[in-house]
C-alpha positions in Angstrom: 113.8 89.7 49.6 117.6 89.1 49.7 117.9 89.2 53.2 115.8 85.6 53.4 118.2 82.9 54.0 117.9 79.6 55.4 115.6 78.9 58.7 117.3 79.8 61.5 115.6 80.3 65.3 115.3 83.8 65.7 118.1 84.6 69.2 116.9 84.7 72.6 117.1 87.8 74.5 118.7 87.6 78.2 116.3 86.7 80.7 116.5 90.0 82.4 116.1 91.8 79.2 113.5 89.8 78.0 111.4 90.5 81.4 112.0 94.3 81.3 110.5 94.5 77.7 107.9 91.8 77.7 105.6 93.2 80.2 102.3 91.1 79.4 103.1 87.8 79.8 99.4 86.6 81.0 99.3 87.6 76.9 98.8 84.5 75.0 100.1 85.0 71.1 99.7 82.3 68.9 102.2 80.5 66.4 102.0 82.5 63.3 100.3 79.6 61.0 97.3 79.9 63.4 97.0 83.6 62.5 96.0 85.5 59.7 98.3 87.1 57.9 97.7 90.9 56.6 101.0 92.1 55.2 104.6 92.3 55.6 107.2 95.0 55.7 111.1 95.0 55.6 112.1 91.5 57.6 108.6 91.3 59.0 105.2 90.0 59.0 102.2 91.1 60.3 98.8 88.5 61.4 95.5 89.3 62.7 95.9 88.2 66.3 91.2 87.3 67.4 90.9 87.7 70.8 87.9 85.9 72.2 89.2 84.3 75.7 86.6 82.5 77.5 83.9 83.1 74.7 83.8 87.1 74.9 84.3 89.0 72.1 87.2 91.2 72.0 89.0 93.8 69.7 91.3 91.9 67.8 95.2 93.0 67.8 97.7 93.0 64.2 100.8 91.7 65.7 103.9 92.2 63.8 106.5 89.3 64.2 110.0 89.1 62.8 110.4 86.7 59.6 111.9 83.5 61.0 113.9 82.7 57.7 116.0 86.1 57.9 119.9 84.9 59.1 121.3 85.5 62.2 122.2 88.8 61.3 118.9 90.2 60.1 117.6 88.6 62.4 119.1 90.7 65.2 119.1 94.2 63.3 114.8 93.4 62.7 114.7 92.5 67.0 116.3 95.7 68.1 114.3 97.6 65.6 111.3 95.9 67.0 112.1 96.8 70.3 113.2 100.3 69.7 109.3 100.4 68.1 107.6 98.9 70.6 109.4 101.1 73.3 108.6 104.6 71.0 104.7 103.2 70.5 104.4 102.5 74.2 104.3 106.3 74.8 102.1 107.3 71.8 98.6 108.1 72.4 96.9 109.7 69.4 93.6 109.2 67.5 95.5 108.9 63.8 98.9 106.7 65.6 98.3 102.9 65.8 98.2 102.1 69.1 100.2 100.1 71.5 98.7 97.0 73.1 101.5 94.2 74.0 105.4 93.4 73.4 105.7 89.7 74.8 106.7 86.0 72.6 104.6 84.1 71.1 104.0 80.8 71.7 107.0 79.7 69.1 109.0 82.1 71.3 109.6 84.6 69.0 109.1 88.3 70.3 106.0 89.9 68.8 104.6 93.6 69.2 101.0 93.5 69.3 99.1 96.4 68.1 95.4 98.1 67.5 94.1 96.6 64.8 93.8 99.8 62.5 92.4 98.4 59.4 91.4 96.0 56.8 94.3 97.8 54.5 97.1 100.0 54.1 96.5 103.3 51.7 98.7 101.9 49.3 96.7 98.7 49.0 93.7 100.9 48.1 95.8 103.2 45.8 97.2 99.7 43.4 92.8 98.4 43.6 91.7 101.9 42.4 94.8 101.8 39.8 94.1 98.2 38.8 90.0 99.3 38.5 91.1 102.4 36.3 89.0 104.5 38.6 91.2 108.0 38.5 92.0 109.8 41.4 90.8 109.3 44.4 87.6 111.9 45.1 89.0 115.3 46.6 87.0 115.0 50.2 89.0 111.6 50.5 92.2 113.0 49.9 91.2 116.2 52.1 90.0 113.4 54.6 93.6 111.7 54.8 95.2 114.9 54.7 93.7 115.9 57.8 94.0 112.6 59.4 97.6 112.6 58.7 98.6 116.0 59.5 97.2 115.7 62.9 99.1 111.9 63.5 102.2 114.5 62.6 101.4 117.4 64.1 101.4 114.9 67.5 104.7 113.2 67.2 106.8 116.6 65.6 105.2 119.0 68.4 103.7 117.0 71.5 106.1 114.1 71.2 109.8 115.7 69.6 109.7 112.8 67.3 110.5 112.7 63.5 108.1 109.7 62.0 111.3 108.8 59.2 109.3 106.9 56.8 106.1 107.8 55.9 104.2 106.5 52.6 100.8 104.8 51.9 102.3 101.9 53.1 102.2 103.5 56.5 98.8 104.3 56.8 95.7 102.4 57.3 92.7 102.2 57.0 89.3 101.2 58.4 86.4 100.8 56.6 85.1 103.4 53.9 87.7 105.7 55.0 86.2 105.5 59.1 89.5 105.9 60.3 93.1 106.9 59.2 95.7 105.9 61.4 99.8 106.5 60.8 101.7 103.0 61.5 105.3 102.0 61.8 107.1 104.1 64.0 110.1 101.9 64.4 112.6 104.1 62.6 111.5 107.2 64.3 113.9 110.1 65.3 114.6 112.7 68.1 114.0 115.6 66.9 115.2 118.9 69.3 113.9 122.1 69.8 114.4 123.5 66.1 112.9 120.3 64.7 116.1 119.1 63.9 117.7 115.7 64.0 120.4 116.5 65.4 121.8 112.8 67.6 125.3 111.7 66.1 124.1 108.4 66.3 120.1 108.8 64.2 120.2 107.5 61.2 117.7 108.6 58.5 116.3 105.5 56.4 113.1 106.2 54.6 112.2 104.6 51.7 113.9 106.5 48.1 110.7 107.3 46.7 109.7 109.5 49.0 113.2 110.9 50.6 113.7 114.8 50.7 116.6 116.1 48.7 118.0 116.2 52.0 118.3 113.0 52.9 119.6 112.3 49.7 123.1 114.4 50.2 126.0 113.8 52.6 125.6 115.7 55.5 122.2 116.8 54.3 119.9 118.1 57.7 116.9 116.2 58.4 114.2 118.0 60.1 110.4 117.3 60.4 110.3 119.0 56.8 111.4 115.2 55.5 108.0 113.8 57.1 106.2 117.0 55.7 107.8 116.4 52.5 106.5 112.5 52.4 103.4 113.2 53.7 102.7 115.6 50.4 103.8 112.7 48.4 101.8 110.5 49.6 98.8 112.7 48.6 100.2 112.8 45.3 99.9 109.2 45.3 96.2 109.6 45.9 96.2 111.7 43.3 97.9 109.9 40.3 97.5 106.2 41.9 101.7 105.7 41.1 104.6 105.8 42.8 106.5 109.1 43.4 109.7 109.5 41.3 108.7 106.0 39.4 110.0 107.4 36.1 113.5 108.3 37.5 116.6 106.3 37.2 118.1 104.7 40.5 121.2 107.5 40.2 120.8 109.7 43.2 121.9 112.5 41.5 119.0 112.5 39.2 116.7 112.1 42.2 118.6 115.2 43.6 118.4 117.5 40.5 114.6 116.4 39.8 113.6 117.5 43.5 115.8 120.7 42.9 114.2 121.8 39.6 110.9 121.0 41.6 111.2 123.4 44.2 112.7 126.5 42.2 109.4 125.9 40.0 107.4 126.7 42.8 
């Protein structure tokens, strides 16, 4: 990643901030080398946090930590978006959202959001094994299985919760098992949406990930509605469906992205 520098100590919040967003602090987080580490994401990492205090078994928590070699300004940009998650996933409740469990510091004193542990992988993880295995598609009850899955997670934050998920992929999905459970993960870009499903707050920014923006998101002054998370979401079970990468095949000029998306809807 270009954004890894040199080590530098991630910045302490103020003390009153620090106490108004860690709430747990009987939580005790280990240092990440005494965790398991499942993946990582745009300047972070995320372990597998075993809970067994006192010799009882507990549900064990994926905690996501900011990388400690991002500089001082990543750094920074990676904390507020961590916050800004942790706040959004502290007021989701849904069978297909990961859940929320702890935003506190570890033991190194870096902040850490600790969430339900939703899964051995990510969708895309099991999209690149059944690539790898030349295996074809995945079977269609799968793929109708994570539709359903997904479109409820969606259906949750667009309706019940006014929220715009702003980068969903297989990336963003885990899950449990032989396909037990399909949860949506990473809300820490996630939008406002108003009453027309419309993003409509000067200051919301859309980021997704190019592969799987709308044609929308691609223009100046394009409108972002919950279409750009319906419009991932059916992209991501195209991925199921031809184990690659959406738009892999298309050059990094945007306008080629735009006019490919374009000739793909007046098709239909």
């Amino acid at each position: 990643m270009e954004e890894i520098n040199n080590f530098k100590t991630p910045s302490k919040l103020s003390e009153k901030r620090k106490s108004a967003l860690c709430s747990t602090p009987c939580i005790n987080i280990p240092a990440s080398p005494f965790m398991q580490k499942l993946g990582y994401g745009t300047g972070v990492n995320v372990y597998l946090m075993k809970r067994s205090p006192r010799g009882l078994s507990h549900s064990p928590w994926a905690v996501k930590k900011i990388n400690s070699r991002c500089n001082g300004h990543y750094q920074s940009m990676y904390q507020k978006r961590l916050t800004d998650e942790a706040k959004i996933l502290k007021n989701l409740h849904h069978p297909n959202i990961i859940g929320y469990r702890a935003f506190t510091e570890a033991n190194d004193g870096s902040l850490c959001l600790a969430m339900e542990y939703g899964g051995e992988k990510s969708l895309n993880d099991l999209i690149e094994e059944r690539g790898k295995d030349c295996h074809g598609p995945f079977p269609a009850a799968i793929i109708l299985k994570v539709a359903l899955n997904m479109a409820r997670g969606l259906k949750y934050l667009h309706q019940d919760k006014k929220l715009l998920h702003g980068d969903i992929k297989s990336s963003n999905v885990v899950i449990k098992g032989d396909f037990e459970t399909i949860k949506i993960c990473d809300v820490g870009v996630s939008l406002p949406l108003d009453e027309n499903m419309t993003v409509t707050d000067p200051e919301a920014y859309y980021i997704g990930t190019e592969p799987w923006k709308p044609k929308e998101a691609l223009e100046d002054n394009g409108i972002i509605t919950d279409k750009a998370d319906i419009f991932a979401f059916g992209l991501t079970l195209w991925e199921m469906m031809t184990l690659s990468i959406p738009h892999i095949t298309l050059s990094d000029d945007g306008n080629e992205v735009i006019l490919f998306v374009s000739n793909f809807f007046m098709s239909r």
